[in-house]
N, CA, C and O of each residue as an XYZ file, in Angstrom:
796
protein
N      82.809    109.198    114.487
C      81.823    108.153    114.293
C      82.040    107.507    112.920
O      81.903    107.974    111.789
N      82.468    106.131    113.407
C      82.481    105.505    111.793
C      81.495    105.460    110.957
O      81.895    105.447    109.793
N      80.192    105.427    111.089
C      78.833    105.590    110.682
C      78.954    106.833    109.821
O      78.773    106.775    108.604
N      79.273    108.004    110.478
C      79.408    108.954    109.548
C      80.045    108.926    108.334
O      79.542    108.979    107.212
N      80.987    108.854    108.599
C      81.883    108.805    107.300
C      81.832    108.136    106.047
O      81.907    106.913    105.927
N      81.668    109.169    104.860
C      80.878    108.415    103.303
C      81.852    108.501    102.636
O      82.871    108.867    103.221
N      81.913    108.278    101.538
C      83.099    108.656     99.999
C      84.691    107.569     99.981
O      85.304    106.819    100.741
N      84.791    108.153     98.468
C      86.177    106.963     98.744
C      86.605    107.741     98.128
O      86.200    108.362     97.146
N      88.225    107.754     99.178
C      89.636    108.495     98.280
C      90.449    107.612     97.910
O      90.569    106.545     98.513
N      91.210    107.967     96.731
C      92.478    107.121     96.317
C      93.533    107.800     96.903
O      93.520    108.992     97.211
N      94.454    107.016     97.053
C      96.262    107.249     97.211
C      96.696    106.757     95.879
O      96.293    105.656     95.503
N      97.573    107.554     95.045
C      98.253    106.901     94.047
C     100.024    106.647     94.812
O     100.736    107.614     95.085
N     100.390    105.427     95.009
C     101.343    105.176     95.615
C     101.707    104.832     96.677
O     101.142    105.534     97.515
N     102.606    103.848     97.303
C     102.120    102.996     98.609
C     103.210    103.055     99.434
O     103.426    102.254    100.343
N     104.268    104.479     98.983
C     105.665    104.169     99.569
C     104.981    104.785    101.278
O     103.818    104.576    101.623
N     106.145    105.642    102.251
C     105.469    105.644    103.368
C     105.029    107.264    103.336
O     104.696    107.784    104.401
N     105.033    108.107    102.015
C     104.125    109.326    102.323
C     102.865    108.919    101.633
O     101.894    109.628    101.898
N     102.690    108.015    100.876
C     101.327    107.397    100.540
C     100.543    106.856    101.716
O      99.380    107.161    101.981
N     101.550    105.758    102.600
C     100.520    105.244    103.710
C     100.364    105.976    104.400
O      99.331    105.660    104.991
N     100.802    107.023    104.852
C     100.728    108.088    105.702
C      99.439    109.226    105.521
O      98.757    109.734    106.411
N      99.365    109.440    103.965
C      98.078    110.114    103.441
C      97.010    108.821    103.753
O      96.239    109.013    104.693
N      96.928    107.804    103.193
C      95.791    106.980    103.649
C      95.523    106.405    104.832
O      94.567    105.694    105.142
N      96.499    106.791    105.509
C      95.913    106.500    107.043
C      95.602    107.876    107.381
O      94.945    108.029    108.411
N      95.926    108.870    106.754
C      94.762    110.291    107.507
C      93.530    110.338    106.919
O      92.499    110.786    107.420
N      93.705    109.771    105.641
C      91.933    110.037    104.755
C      91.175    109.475    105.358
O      90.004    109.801    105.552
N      91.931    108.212    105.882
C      90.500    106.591    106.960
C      89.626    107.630    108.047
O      88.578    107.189    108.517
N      89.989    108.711    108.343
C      90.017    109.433    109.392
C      88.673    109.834    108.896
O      87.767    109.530    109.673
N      88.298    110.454    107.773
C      87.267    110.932    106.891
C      86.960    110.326    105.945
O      86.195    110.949    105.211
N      87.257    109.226    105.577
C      86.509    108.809    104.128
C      85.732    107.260    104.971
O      86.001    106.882    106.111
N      84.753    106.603    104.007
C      84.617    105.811    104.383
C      85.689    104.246    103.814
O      86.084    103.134    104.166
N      85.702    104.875    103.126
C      87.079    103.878    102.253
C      88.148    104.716    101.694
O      88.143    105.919    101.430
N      88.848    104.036    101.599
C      90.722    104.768    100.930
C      90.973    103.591    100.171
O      90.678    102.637    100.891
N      91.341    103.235     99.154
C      92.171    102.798     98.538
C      93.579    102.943     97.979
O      93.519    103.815     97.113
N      95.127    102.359     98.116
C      96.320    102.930     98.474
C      96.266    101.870     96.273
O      95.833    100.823     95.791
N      96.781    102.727     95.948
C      97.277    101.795     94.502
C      99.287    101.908     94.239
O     100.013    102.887     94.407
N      99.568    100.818     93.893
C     100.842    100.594     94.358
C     101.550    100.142     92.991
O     100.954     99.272     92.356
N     102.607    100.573     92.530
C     102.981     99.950     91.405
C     103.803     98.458     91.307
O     103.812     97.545     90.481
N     104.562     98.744     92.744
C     105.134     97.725     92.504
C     104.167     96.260     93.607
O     102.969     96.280     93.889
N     104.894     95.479     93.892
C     103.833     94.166     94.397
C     104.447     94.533     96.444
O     105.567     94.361     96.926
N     103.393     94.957     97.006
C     103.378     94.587     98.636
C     104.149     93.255     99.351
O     103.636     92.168     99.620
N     105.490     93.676     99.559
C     105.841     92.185    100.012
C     105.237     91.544    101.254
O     104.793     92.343    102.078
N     105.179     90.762    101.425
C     105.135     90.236    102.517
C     106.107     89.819    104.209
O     105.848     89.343    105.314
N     107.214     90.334    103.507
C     108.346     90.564    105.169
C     108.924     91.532    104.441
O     108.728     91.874    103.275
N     109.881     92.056    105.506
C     110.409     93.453    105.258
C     111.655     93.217    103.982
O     112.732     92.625    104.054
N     110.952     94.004    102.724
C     111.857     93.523    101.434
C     112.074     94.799    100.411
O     111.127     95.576    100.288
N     113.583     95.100     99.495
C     113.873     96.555     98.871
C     112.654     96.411     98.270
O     112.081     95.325     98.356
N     112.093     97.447     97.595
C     111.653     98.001     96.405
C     111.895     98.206     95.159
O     112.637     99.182     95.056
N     111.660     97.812     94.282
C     112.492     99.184     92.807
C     112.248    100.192     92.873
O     112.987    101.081     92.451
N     110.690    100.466     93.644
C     110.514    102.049     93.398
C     111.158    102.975     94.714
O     111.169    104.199     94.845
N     111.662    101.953     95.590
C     112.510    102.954     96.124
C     114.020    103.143     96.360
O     114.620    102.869     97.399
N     114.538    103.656     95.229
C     115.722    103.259     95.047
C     116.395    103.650     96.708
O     117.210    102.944     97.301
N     115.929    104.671     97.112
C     116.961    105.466     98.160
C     116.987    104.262     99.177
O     118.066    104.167     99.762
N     115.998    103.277     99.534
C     115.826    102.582    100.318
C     117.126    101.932    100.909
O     117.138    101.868    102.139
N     118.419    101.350    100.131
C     119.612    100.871    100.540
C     120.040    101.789    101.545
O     120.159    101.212    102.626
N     120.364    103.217    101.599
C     120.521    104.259    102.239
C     120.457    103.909    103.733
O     119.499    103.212    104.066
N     121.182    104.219    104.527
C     120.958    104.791    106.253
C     119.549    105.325    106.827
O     118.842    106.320    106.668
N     119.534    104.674    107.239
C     117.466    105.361    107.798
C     117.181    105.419    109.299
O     117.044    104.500    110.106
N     117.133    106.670    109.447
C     116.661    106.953    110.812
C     115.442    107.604    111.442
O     115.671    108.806    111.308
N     114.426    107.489    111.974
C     113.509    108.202    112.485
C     113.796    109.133    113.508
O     114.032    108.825    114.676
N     113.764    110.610    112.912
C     114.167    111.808    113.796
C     112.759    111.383    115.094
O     111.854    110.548    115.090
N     113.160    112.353    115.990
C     112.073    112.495    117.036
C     110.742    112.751    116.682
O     109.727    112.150    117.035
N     110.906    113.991    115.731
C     109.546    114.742    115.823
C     108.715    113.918    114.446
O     107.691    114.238    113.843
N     109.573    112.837    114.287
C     108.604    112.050    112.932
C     108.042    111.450    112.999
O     107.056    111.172    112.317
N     108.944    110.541    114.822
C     108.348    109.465    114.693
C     107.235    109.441    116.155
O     106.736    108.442    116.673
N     107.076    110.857    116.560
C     106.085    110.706    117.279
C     104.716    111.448    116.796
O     103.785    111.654    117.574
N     104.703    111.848    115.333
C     103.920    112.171    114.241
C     103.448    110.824    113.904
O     102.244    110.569    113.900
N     104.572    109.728    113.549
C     104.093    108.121    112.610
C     103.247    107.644    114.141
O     102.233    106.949    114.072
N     103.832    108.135    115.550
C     103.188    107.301    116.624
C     101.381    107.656    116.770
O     100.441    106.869    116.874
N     101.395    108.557    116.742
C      99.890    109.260    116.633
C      99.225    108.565    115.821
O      98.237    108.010    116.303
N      99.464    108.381    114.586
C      98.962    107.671    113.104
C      99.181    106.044    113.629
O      98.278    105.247    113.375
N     100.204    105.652    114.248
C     100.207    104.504    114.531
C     100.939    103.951    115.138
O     102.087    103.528    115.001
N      99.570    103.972    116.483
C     100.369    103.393    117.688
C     101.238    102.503    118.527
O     100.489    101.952    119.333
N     102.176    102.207    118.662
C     103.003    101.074    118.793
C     103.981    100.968    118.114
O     104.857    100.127    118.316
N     103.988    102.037    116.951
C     104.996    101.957    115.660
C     106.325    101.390    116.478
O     106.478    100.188    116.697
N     107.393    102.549    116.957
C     108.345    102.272    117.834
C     108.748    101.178    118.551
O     109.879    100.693    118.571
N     107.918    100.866    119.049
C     108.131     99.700    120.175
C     107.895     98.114    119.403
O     108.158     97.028    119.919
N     107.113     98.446    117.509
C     107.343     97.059    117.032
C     108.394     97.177    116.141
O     108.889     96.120    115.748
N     108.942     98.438    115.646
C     110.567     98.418    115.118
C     111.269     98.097    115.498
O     112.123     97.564    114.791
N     111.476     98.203    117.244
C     112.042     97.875    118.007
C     112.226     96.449    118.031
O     113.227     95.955    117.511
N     111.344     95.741    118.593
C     111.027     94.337    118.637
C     111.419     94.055    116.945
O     110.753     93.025    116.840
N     111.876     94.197    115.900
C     112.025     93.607    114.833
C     113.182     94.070    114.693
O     113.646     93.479    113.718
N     114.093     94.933    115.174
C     115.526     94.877    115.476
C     115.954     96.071    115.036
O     117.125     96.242    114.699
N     114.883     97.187    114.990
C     115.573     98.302    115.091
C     116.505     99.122    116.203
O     116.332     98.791    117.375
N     117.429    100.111    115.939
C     118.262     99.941    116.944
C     118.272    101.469    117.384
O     118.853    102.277    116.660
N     117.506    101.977    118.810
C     117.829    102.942    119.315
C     118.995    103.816    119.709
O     119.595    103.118    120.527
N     119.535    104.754    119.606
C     120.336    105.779    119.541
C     119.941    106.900    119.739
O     118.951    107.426    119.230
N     120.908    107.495    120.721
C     120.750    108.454    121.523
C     121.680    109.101    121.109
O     122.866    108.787    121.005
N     120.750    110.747    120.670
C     121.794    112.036    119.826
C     122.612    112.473    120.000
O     123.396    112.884    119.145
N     122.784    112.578    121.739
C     123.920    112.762    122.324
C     124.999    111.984    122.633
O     126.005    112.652    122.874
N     125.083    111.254    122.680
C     126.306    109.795    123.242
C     126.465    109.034    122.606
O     127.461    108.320    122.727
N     125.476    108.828    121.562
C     126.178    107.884    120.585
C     126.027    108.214    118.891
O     126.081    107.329    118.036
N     125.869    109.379    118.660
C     126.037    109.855    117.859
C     127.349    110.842    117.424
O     127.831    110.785    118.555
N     128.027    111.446    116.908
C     129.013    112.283    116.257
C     128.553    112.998    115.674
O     128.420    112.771    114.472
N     128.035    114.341    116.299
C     127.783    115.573    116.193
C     128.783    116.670    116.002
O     129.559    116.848    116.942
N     128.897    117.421    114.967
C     129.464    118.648    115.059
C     128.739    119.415    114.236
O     127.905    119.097    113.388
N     129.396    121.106    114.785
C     128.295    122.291    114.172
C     129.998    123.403    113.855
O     130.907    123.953    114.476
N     129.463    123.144    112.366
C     130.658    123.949    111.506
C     131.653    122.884    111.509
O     131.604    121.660    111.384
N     132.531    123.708    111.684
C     133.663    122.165    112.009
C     134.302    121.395    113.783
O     135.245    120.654    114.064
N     133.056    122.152    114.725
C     133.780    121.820    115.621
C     132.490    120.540    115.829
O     131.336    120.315    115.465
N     133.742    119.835    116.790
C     132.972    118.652    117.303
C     132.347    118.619    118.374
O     133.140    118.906    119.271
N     130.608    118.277    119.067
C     130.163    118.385    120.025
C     130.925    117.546    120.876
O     131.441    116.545    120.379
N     131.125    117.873    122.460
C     131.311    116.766    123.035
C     130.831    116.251    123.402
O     130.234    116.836    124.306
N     130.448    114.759    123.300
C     129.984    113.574    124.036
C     128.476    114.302    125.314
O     128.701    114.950    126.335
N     127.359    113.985    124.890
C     126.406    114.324    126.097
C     125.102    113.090    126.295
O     124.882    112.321    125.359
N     124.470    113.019    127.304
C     123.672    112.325    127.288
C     122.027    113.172    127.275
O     121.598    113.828    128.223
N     121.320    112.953    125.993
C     120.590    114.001    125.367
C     119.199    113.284    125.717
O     119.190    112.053    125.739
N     118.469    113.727    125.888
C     116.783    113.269    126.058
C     116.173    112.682    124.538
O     115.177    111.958    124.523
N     116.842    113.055    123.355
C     116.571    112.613    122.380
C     117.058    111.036    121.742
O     118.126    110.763    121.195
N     116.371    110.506    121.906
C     116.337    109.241    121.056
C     116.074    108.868    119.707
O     114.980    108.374    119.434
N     116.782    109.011    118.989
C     115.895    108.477    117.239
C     115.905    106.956    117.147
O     116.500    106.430    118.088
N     115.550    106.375    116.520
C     115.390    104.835    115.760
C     115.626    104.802    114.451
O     115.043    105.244    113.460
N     116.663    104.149    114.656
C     117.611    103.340    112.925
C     117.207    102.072    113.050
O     117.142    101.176    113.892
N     116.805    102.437    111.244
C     116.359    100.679    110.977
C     116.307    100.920    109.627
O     116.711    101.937    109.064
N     115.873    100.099    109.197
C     116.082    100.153    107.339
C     114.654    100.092    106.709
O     113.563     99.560    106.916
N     115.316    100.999    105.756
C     113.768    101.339    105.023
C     112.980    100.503    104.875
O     111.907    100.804    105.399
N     112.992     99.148    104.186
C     112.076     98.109    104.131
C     111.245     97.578    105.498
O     110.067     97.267    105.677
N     112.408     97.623    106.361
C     111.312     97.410    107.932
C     110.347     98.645    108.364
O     109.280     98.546    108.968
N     111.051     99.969    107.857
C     110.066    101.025    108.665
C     108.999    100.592    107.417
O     107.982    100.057    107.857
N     109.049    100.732    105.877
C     107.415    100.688    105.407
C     107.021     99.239    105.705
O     106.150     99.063    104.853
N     107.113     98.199    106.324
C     106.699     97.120    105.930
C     105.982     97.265    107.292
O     104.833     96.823    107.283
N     106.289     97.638    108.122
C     105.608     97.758    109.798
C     104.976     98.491    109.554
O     103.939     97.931    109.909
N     104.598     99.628    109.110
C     103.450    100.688    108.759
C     102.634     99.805    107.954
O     101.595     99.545    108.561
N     102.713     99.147    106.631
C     102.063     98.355    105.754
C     101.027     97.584    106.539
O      99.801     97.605    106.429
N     102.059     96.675    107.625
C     101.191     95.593    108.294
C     100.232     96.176    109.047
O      99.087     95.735    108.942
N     100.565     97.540    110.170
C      99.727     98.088    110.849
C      98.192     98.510    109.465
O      97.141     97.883    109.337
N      98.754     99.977    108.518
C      97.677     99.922    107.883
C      96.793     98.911    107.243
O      95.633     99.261    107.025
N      97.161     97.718    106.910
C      96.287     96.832    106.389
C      95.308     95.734    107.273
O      94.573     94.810    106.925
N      95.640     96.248    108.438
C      94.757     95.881    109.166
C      93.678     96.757    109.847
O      93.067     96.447    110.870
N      93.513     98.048    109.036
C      92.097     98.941    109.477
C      91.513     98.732    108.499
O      92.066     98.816    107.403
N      90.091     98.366    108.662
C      88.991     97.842    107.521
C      88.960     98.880    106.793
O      89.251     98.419    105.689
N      88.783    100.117    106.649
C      88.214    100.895    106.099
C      89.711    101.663    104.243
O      89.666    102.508    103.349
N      90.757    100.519    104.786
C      91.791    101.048    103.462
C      91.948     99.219    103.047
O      91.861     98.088    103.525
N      92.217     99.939    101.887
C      92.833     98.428    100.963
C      93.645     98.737    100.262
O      94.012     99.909    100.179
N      94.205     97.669     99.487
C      95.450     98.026     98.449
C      95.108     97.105     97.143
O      94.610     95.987     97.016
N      95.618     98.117     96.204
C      96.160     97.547     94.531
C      97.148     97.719     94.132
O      97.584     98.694     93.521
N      97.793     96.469     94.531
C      99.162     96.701     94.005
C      99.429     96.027     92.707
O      98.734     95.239     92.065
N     100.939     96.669     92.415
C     101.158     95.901     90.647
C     100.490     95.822     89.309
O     100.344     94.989     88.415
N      99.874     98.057     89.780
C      98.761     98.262     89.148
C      99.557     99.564     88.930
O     100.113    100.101     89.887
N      99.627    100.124     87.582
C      99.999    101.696     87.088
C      98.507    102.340     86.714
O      97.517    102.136     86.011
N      99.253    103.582     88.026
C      97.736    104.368     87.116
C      98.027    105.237     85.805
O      98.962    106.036     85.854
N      97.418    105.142     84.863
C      97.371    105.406     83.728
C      96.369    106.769     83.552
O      96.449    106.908     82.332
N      95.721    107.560     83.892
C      95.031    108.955     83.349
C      94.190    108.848     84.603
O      93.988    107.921     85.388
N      93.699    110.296     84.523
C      92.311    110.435     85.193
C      91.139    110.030     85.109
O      91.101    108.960     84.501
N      90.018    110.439     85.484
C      88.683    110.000     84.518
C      88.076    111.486     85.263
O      88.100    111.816     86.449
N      87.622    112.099     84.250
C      86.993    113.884     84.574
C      85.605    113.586     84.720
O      85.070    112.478     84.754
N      85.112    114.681     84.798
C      83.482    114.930     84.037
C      83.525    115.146     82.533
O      84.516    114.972     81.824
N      82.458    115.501     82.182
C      82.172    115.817     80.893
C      83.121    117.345     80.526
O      83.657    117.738     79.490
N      83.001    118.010     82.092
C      83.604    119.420     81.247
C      85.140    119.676     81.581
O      85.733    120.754     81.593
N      85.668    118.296     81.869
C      87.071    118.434     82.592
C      87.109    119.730     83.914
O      88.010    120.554     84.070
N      85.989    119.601     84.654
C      86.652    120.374     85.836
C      86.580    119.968     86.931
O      86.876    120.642     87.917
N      86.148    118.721     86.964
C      86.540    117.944     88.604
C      86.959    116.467     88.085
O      86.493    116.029     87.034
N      87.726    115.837     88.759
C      88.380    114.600     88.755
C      87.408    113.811     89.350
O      86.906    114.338     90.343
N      86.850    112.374     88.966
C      86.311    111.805     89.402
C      87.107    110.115     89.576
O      86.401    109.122     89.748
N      88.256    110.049     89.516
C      88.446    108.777     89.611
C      90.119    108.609     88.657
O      90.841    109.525     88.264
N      90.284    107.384     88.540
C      91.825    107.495     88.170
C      91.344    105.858     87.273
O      90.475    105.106     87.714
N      92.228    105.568     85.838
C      92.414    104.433     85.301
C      93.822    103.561     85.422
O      94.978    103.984     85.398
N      93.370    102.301     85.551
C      94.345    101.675     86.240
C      95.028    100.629     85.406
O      94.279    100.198     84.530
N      96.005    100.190     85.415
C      96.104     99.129     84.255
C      97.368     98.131     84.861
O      98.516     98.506     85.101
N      96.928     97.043     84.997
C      98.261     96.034     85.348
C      99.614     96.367     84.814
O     100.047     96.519     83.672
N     100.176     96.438     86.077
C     101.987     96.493     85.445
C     102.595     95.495     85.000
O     102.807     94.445     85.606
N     103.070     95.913     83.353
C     104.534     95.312     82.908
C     103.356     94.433     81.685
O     103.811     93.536     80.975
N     101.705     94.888     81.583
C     100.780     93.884     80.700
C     100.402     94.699     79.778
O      99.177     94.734     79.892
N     100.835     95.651     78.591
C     100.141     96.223     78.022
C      98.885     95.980     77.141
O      98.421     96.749     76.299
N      98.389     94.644     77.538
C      97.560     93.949     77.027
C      96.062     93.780     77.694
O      94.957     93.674     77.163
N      96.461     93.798     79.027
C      95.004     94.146     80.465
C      94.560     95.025     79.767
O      94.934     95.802     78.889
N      93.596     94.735     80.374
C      91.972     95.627     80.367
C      92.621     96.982     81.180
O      93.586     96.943     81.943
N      91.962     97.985     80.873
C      92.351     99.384     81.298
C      90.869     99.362     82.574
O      89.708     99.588     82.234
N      91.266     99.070     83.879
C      90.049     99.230     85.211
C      89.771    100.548     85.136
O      90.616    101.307     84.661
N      88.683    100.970     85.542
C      88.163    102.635     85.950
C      88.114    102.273     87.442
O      87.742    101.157     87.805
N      88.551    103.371     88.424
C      88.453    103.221     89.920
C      87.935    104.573     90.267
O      88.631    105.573     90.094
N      86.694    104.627     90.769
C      85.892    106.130     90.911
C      86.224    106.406     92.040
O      86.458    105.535     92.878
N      86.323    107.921     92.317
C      86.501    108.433     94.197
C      85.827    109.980     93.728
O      85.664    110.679     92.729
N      85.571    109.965     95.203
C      85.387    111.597     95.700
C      86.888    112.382     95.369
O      86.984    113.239     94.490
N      88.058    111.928     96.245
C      89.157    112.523     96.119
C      89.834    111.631     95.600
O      89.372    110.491     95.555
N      91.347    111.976     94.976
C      92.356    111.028     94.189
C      93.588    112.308     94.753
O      93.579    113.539     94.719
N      94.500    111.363     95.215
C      95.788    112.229     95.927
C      97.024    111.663     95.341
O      97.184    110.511     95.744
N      97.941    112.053     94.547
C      98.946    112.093     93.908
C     100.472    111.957     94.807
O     101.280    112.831     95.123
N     100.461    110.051     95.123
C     101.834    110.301     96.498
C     102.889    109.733     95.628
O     103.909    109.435     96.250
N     102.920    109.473     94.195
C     103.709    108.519     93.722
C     105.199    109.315     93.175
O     105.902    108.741     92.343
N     105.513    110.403     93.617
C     106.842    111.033     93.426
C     107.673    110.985     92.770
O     107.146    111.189     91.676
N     108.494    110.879     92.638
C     109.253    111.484     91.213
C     108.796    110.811     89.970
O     109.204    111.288     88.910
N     107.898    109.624     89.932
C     107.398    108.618     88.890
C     106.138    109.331     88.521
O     105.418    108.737     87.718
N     105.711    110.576     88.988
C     103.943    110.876     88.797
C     104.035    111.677     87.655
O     104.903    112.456     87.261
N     102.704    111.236     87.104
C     102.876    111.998     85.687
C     101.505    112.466     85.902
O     100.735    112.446     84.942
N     101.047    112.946     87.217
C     100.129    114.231     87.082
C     100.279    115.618     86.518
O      99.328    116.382     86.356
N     101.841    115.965     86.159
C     101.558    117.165     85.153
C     101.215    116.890     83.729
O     100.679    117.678     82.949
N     101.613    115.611     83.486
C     100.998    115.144     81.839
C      99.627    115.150     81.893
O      98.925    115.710     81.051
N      99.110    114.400     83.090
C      97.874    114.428     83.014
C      96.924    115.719     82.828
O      96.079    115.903     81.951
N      97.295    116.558     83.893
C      96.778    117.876     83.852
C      97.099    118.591     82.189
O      96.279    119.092     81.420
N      98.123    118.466     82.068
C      98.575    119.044     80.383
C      97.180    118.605     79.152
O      96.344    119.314     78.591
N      97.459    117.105     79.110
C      95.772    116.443     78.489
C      94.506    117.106     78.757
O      93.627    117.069     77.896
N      94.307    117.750     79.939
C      93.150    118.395     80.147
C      93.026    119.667     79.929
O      91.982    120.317     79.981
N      94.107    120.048     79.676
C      93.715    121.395     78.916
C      94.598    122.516     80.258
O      94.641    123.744     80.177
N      95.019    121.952     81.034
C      95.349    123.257     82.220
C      97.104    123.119     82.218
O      97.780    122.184     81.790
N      97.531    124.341     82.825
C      99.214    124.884     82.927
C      99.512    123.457     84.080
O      98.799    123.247     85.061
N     100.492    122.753     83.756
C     101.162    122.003     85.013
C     101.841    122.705     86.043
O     102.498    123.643     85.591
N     101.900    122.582     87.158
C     102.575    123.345     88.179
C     104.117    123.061     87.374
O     104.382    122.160     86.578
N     105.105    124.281     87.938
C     106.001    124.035     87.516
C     106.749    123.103     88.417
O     106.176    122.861     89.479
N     108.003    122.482     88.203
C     108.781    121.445     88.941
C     109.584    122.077     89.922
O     110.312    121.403     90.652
């Protein structure tokens, strides 16, 4: 029941394990907010923050009927935007050790397509459920605690590339850390007085 559902979580980061966390929080929060460093393109376009993105990209089976659950149609609009199905057996080049499988026709299908089309089709799907939004071209900059540093109440935000902006406060119930190898939640935690997980 959408009625039910109160509180707002953040996503710090908008690559596709960020949209992936904020399309499960919509599930329970009444709002999500996804914060993004770099700017949301508008057609399927690289990243800086993701360098790997040039890379070969394929959706194994069991991922992409995980992304299908989360969002339905995924497949069939990769498809339609020119992703290209392949089948594990017959048109792939398989071997185990050094021998080579031979040639089979396998029930498994994956989908190759390139990174910018798989997040940009998730993007378009998530930004069209009311209940998430986005800030992009925004670094989050610290937490915001309580008084006794033992619960997180929110994250500070500050325009990228302006060291001159106003520093925003953005309050939540929860704040979830998707921004990966760029996250400086162990600094943060360090400032507050607690051990950082190790790396």
């Amino acid at each position: 029941d959408d009625d039910a559902k109160s509180g707002h979580a953040i996503v710090i980061g908008g690559s596709i394990a960020g949209m992936l966390t904020a399309r499960v929080l919509s599930d329970h929060f009444a709002h999500v907010t996804v914060i993004e460093r770099d700017r949301f393109p508008e057609e399927p376009a690289f990243r800086n923050g993701a360098p790997q993105a040039r890379h070969p990209h394929a959706l194994l089976v069991r991922g992409q009927q995980i992304m299908e659950t989360l969002f339905p149609g995924l497949g069939e609009a990769l498809l339609a935007q020119g992703a290209i199905p392949i089948n594990m057996g017959s048109e792939m080049n398989l071997s185990i050790g050094a021998a080579r499988v031979k040639p089979f026709v396998s029930d498994l299908v994956i989908t190759a397509c390139s990174r910018p089309l798989l997040e940009y089709t998730i993007f378009r799907q998530l930004r069209a459920l009311p209940r998430i939004s986005f800030l992009d071209g925004r670094n989050a900059i610290g937490l915001i605690t309580d008084d006794a540093n033992a619960r997180v109440m929110g994250i500070r935000l500050q325009t990228r590339g302006r060291s001159e902006a106003p520093v925003e406060h953005l309050l939540a119930d929860l704040v979830v850390d998707a921004s990966g190898r760029t996250s400086q939640a162990p600094e943060w935690l360090a400032n507050l007085g607690f051990t950082p997980p190790r790396q």
